[in-house]
C-alpha positions in Angstrom: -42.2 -124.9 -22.9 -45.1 -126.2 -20.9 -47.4 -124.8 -23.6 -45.6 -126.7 -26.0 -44.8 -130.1 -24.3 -47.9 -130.3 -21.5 -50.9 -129.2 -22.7 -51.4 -131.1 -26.1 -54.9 -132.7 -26.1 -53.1 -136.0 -26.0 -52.5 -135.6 -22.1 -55.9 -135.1 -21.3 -57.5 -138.0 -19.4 -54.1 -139.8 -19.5 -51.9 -140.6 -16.6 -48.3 -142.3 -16.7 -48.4 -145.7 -15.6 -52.2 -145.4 -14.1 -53.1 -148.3 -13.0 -50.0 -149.4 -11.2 -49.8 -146.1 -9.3 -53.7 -145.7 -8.3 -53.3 -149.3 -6.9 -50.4 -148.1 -4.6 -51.9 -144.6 -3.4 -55.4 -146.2 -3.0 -53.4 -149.1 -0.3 -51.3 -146.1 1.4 -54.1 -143.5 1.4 -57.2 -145.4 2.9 -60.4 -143.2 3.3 -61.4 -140.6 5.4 -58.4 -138.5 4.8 -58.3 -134.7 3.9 -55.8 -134.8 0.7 -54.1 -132.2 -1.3 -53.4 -133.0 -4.8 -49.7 -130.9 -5.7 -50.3 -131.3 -9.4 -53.1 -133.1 -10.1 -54.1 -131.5 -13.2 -57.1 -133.2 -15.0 -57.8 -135.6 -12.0 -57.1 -138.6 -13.9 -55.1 -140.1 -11.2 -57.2 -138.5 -8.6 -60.3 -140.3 -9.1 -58.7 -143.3 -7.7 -58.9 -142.3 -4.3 -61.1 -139.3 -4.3 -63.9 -141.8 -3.1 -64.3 -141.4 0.4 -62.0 -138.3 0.7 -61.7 -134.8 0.6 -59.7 -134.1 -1.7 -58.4 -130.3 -3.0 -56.3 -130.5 -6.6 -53.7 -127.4 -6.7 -52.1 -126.9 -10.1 -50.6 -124.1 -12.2 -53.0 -126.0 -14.6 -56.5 -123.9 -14.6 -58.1 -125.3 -17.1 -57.1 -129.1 -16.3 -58.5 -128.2 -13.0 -61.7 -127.3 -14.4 -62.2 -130.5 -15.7 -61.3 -132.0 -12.7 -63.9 -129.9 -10.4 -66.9 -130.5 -13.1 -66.4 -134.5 -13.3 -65.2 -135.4 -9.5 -66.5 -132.6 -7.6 -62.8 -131.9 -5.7 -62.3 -128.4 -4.9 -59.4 -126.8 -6.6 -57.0 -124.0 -6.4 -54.4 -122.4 -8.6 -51.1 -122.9 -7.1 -47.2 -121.8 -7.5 -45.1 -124.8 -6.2 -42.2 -122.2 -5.8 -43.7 -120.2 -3.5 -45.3 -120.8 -0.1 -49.1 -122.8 -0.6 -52.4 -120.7 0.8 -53.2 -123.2 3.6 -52.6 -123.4 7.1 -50.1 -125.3 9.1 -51.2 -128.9 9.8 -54.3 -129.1 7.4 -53.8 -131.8 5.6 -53.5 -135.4 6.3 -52.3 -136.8 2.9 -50.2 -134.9 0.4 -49.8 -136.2 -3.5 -47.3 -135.4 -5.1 -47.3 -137.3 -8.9 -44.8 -136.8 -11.2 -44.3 -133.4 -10.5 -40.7 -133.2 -8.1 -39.2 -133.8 -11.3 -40.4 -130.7 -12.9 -39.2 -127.7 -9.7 -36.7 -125.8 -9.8 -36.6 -125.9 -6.1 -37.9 -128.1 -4.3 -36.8 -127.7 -1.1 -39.2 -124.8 -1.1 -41.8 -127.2 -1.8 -40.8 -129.7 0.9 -41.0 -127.3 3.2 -44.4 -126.3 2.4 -45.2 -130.0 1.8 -43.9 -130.8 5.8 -45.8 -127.7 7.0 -48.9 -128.8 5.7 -49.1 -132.1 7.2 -50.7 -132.9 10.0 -48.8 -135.0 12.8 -48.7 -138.6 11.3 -49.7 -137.3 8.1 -47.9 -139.1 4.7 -46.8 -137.7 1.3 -47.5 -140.6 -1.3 -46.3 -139.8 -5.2 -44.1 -140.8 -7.6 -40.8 -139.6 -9.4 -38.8 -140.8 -12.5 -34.8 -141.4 -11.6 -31.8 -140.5 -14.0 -28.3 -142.3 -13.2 -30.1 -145.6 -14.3 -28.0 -147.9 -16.6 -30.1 -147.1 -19.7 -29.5 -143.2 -19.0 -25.9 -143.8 -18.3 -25.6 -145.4 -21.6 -27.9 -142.6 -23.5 -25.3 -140.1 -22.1 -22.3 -142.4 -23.1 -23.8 -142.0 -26.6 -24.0 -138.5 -26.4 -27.4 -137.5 -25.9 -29.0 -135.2 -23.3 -30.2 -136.6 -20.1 -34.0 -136.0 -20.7 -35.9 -138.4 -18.7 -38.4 -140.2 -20.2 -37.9 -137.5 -23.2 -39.4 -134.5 -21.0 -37.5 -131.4 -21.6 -39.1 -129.6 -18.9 -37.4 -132.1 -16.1 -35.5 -130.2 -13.9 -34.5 -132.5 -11.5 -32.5 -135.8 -12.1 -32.0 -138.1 -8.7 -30.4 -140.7 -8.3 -31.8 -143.4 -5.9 -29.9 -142.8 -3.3 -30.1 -139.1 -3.6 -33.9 -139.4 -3.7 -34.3 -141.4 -0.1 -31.7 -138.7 1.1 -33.8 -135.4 0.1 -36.8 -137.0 1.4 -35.1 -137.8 4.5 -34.4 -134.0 5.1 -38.2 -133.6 5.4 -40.3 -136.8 6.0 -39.7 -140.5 7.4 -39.5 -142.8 4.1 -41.8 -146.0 4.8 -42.2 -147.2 1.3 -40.2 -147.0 -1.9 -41.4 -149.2 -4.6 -40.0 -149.5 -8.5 -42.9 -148.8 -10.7 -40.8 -148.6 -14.3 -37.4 -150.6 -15.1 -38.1 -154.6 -15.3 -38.0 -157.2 -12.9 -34.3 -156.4 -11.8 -35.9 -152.5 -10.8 -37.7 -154.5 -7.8 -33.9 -156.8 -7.1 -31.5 -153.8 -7.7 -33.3 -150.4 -7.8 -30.6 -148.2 -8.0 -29.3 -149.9 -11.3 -31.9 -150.6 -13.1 -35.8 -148.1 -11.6 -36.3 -146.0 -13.8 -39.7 -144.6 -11.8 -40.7 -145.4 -8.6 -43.6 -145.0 -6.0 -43.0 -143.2 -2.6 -44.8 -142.9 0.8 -43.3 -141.0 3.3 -44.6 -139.9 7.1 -44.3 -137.0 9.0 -43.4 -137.2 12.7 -46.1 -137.5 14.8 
């Protein structure tokens, strides 16, 4: 299914909602900062804040990542997000995590490694599409599957509630921000986001 649905030419060199997302991770991220990209694929998003920063993509992804190592220079790895990451404890100040939570089958695996990996003080910026919305309350009503944004390989459908209380298990949640769903998204999130921006901190 990832054959099929992810690695079409079409998704090469494009990133959902680019500009508004690069804007946020480039305010929360800074410079200076050792990052690890969960996901990162091509680097498309990655490039916004690779300046100034060490940055390592991991992906299941190898090729994507080769196109990510020959035109930004990051280091990359191959990576399993459902198994335990090859780094050691505390390496890594910032941790991205872009429209990938949606997509494992467990993710509390992840989290874990994700909260293992950061250092003291260290955040996890990314971003996540919800289900539960009022559009995909009515697409169900209707009688169709609940396939955010279309994606059959979405595994993972939070509400906005539920999100803030998963991340909560892991990390301190600073900044939540509706990135897809209108003007009432940023008024009354749980009704009406349909994507939003995160930026969580581990305990220092």
């Amino acid at each position: 299914m990832y054959e099929t649905h992810h690695r079409t030419g079409d998704r090469i060199g494009n990133s959902f909602m680019e500009d508004v997302r690069a804007s946020l991770f480039r305010d929360w991220i800074g410079e200076g900062k050792v990052i690890l990209d969960l996901g990162g694929r091509d680097g498309t998003l990655t490039r916004h804040f690779a300046d100034g920063n060490q940055v390592v993509i991991g992906d299941i992804d190898t090729s994507a990542m080769a196109l990510a190592a020959q035109t930004l220079g990051v280091d990359t790895i191959e990576v399993n997000l459902n198994e335990p990451l090859p780094f050691e404890d505390e390496s890594f100040d910032v941790i991205v995590l872009a429209e990938v939570l949606e997509h494992l089958p467990y993710p509390a695996i992840t989290f874990t490694q994700i909260e293992r990996l950061l250092k003291p003080n260290g955040i996890l910026v990314g971003s996540v599409p919800l289900a539960y919305h009022l559009k995909d309350r009515w697409q169900v009503l209707r009688g169709r599957k609940l396939w955010v944004n279309g994606d059959p390989t979405h595994v993972q459908f939070f509400k906005y509630d539920e999100l803030l209380s998963f991340f909560d298990r892991y990390l301190d949640v600073e900044n939540v921000v509706s990135i897809k769903g209108g003007r009432k998204a940023h008024m009354f999130p749980k009704l009406f986001a349909r994507d939003v921006a995160f930026c969580c901190r581990k305990a220092a």
